[in-house]
N, C-alpha and C positions, 0 to 999 in steps of 0.2 A: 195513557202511555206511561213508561216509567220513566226512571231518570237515566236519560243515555250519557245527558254531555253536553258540552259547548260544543263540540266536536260536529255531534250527533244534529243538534240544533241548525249549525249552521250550514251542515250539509244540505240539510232539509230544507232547509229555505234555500237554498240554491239550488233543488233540484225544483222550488217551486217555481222558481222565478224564471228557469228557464222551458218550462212548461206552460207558464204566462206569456212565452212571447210568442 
């Protein structure tokens, strides 16, 4: 992947996390 962002990053992990629940 490239470099999106802290942005990009932390969205991603919150669409993880709310996918883990």
């Amino acid at each position: 992947r490239g470099h999106v962002g802290i942005q990009g990053e932390r969205f991603s992990d919150l669409v993880a996390s709310m996918a883990a629940r």
